[in-house]
C-alpha positions in Angstrom: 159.8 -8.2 228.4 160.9 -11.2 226.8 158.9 -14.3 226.1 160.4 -16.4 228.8 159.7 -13.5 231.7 156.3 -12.8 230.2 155.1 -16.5 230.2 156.5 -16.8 234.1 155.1 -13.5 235.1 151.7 -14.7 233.9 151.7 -18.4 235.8 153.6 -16.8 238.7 150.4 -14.4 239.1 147.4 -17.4 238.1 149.5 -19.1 240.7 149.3 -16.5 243.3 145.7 -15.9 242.9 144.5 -19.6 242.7 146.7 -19.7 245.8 143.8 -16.9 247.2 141.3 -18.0 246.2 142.0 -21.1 247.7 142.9 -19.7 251.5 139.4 -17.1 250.8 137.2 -19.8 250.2 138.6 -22.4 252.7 137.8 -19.5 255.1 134.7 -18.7 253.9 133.1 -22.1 252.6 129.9 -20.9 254.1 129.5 -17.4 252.4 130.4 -18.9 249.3 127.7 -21.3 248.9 125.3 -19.0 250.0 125.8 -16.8 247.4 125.8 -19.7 244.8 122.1 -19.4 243.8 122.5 -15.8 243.3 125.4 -16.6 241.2 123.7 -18.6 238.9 121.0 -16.6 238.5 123.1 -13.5 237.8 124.5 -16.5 235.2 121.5 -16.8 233.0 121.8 -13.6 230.9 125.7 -13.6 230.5 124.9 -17.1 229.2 122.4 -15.9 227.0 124.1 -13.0 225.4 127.3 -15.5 224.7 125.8 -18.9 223.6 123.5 -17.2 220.8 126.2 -15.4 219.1 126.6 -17.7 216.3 123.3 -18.8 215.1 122.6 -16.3 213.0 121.2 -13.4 215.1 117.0 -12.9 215.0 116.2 -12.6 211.7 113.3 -15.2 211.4 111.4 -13.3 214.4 109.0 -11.7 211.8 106.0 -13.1 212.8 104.4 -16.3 210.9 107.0 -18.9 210.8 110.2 -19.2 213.0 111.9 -21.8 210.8 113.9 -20.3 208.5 113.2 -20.8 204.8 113.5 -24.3 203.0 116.5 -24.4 200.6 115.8 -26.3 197.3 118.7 -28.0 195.2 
């Protein structure tokens, strides 16, 4: 495949599944926000695993003190 066709396969499917999930959840409106509690629950731990990948990991979890150590100039 070529760049062009690529790029248009790619938006021709996000466009044919937005157009789904729009027609599934204008049908089903009700269902959907009934399950949106559960859904944010089952949010808390994905968010958890992603949003502390960068700080430095759990090194500092050794007991005493949870600050890290002071740096001196």
């Amino acid at each position: 495949m070529t760049g062009f066709s690529r790029n248009f396969a790619i938006m021709l499917a996000t466009a044919i599944v937005a157009a789904a999930l729009f027609w599934l959840l204008r049908d089903h409106w009700g269902h959907a926000l009934g399950a949106l509690p559960y859904l944010l629950f089952l949010a808390c731990p994905l968010m958890h695993l992603f949003m502390h990948h960068g700080h430095g990991g759990h090194q500092y979890h050794s007991g005493g003190d949870a600050s890290p150590p002071s740096r001196t100039p």
